[in-house]
C-alpha positions in Angstrom: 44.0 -31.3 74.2 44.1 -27.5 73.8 41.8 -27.5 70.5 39.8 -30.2 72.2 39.3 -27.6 75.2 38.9 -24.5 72.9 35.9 -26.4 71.0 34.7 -27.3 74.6 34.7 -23.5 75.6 33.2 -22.5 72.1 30.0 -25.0 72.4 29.4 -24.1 76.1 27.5 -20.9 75.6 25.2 -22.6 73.0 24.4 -25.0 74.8 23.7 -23.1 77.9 21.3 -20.8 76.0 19.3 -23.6 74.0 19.0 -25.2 77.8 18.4 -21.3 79.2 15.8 -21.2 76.2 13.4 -24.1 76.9 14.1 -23.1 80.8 12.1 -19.9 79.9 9.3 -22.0 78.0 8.8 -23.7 80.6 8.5 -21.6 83.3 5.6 -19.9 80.8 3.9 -23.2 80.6 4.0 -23.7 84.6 2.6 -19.9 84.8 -0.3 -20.2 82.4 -1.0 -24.3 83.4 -1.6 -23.1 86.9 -3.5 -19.8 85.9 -5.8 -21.7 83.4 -6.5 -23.9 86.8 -7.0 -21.4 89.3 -9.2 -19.3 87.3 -10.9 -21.8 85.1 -10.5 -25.2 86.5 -9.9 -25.7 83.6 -8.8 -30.1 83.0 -5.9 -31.9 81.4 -7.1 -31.7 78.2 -8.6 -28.0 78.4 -4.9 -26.9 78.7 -3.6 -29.0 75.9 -6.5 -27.1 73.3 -4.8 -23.7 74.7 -1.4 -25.1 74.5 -2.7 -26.0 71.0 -3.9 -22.3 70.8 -0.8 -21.5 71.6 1.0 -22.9 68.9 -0.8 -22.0 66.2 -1.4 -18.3 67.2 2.3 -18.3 67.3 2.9 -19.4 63.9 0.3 -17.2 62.1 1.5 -13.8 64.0 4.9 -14.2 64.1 4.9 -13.4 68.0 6.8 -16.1 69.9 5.0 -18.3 72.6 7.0 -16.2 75.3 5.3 -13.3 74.4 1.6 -14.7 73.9 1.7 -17.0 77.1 1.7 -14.2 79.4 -0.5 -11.9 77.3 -2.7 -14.6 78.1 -2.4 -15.4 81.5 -2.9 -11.4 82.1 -6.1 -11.7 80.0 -7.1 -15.1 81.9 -6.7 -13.2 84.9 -8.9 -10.3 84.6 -12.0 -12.4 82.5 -11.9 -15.7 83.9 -12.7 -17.4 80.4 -10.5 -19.1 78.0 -12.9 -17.5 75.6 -13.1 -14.2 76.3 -9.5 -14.2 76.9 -8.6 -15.5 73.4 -11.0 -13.0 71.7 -9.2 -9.9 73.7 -5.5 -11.2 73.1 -6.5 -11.2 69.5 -7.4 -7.8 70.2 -4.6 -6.7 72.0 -2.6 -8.3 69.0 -3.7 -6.3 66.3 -3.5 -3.3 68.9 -0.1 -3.8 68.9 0.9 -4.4 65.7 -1.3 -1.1 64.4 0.1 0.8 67.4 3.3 -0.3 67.8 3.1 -0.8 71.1 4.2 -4.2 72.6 2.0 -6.4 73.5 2.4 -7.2 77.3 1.7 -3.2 77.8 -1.8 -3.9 75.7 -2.7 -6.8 77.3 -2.1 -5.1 80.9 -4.5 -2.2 79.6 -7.3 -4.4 78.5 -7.2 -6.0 81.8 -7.6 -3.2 83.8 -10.4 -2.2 81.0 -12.3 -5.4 81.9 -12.2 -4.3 85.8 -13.4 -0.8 85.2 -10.2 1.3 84.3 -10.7 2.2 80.7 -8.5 5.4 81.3 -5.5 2.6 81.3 -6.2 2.3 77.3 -5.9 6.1 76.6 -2.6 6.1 78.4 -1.1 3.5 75.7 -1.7 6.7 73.6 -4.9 4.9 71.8 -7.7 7.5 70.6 -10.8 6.2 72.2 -14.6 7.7 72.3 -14.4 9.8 75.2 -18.2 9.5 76.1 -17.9 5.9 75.8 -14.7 6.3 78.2 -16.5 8.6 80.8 -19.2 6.5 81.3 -17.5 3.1 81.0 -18.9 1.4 78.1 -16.2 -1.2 77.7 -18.4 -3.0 74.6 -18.6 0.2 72.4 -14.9 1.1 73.0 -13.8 -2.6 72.3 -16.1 -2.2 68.9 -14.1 0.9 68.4 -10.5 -0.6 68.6 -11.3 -3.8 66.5 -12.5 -1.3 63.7 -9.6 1.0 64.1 -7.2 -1.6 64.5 -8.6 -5.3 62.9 -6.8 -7.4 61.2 -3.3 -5.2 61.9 -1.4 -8.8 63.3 -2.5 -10.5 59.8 -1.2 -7.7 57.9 2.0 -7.5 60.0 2.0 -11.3 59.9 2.8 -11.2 56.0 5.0 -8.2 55.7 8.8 -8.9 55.1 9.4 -8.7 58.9 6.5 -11.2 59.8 8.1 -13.4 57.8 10.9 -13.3 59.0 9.7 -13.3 62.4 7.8 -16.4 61.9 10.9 -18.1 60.4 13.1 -17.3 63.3 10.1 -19.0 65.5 10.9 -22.4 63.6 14.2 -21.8 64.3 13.7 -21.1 67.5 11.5 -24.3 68.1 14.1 -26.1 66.5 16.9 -25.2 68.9 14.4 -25.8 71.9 13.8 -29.6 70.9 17.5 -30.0 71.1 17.6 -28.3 74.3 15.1 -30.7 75.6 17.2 -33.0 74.7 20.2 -32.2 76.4 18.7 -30.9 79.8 18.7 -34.8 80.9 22.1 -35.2 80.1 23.5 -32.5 81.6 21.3 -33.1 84.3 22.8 -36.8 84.7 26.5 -35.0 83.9 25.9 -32.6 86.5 24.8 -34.8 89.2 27.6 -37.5 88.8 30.3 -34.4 89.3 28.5 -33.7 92.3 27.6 -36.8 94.1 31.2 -39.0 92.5 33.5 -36.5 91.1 33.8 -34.2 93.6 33.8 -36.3 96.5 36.6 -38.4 94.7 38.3 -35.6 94.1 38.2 -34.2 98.3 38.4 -37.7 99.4 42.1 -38.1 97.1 42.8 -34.9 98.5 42.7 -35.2 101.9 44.3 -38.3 101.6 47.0 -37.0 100.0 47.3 -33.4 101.4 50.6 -34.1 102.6 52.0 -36.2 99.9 50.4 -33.4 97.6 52.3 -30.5 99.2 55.4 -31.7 99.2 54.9 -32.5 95.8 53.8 -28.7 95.6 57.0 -27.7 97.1 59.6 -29.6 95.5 57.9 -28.6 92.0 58.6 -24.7 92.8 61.8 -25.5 93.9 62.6 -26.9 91.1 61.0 -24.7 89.0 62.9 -21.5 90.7 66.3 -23.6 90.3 65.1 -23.7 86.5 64.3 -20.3 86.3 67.7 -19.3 88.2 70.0 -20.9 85.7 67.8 -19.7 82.6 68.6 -16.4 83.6 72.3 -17.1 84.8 72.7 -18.0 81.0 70.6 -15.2 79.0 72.7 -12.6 80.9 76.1 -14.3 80.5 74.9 -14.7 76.8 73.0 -11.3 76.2 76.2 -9.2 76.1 78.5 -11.3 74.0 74.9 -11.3 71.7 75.0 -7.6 71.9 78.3 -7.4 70.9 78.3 -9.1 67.8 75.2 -7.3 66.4 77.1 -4.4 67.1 80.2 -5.6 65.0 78.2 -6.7 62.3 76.6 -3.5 62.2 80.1 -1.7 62.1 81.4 -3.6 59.8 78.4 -3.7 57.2 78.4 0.4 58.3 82.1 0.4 56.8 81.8 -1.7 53.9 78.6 0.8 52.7 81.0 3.5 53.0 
């Protein structure tokens, strides 16, 4: 039973973040379905091509879904159009690959950018034409960052670390499927324990509270009548213990000498 238990405790936190994991994916998918509605109306099968998007984005960048969801839905905000959205998050991806700056931070500056605030792009720390800044020419500083910084997420993309980072995403997807999986079971676990198990469990107990309780009592009695007579024979047995180790000690002292 204790090995049984000590797996139990070992698999718990797995299985808590694979369920924690697609908990967080989903969330993102409820935040950008309903954005892609409100701003876009955008149908059933609109979202499924960003979804799609998405996906493959994700895979060529090496910047998880968790990440480009709500680059998005900052980008959807502020243009209003799948399209233009998807053109400035590639943008803002290359930004931040070539700037090192991540890509949430990027996506918030482009945003206010598109309403008027270029100044929020110099703050990132991003050299920009500062005539085309003072008098708001958001086209000719847009050309300006996809010469400085195009085509920095493919090149990141297919360094050893985009590599890596695009395996871990497989991984990652990987452990999310199973994750799906287990949500309904737990789900189903969860709910029996709390609609039959529990209330079995109070409805013994308050049947039994009395029966229980003297059950209780008698146990500690008889546990402290236990306890009494252990120590009733270490210390009647300690000192005659004592003793001997000290005589074997003398005489072992004697024979040495």
């Amino acid at each position: 039973m204790t090995d049984i238990a000590n797996a139990v405790n070992a698999a718990l936190p797995g299985i808590f973040g694979l369920t924690n994991q697609v908990t967080s994916t989903l969330k993102n998918l409820d935040l950008l379905d309903t954005t892609l509605r409100n701003t876009t109306k955008a149908t059933d099968t609109q979202i499924t091509a960003v979804e799609d998007y998405i996906s493959r984005l994700e895979m060529a960048s090496g910047v998880v879904d968790d990440k480009l969801r709500p680059s998005l839905q900052i980008l959807l905000n502020a243009t209003k159009s799948v399209t233009k959205a998807q053109t400035l998050q590639g943008l803002a991806l290359d930004i931040s690959a070539g700037s090192t700056r991540d890509l949430e931070s990027v996506s918030l500056a482009l945003s206010k950018a598109v309403g008027g605030n270029l100044t929020a792009l110099t703050r990132l720390g991003i050299p920009l034409d500062k005539a085309a800044v003072k008098s708001g020419d958001l086209q000719t500083i847009l050309k300006q960052l996809a010469a400085t910084y195009g085509g920095s997420a493919a090149t990141r993309a297919k360094t050893f670390s985009g590599q890596m980072d695009r395996m871990s995403i497989m991984f990652d997807h990987l452990k999310e499927s199973i994750g799906a999986k287990i949500i309904p079971i737990l789900t189903t676990l969860f709910a029996w324990i709390n609609d039959k198990l529990l209330p079995a469990f109070k409805n013994f107990y308050n049947t039994n509270k009395d029966k229980i309780m003297a059950f209780w009592n008698t146990m500690k009695t008889v546990w402290g009548g236990i306890v009494s007579v252990i120590t009733t024979v270490y210390n009647f047995i300690k000192p005659i213990f004592d003793a001997f180790v000290w005589a074997f000690d003398y005489l072992g002292q004697k024979v040495r000498d």
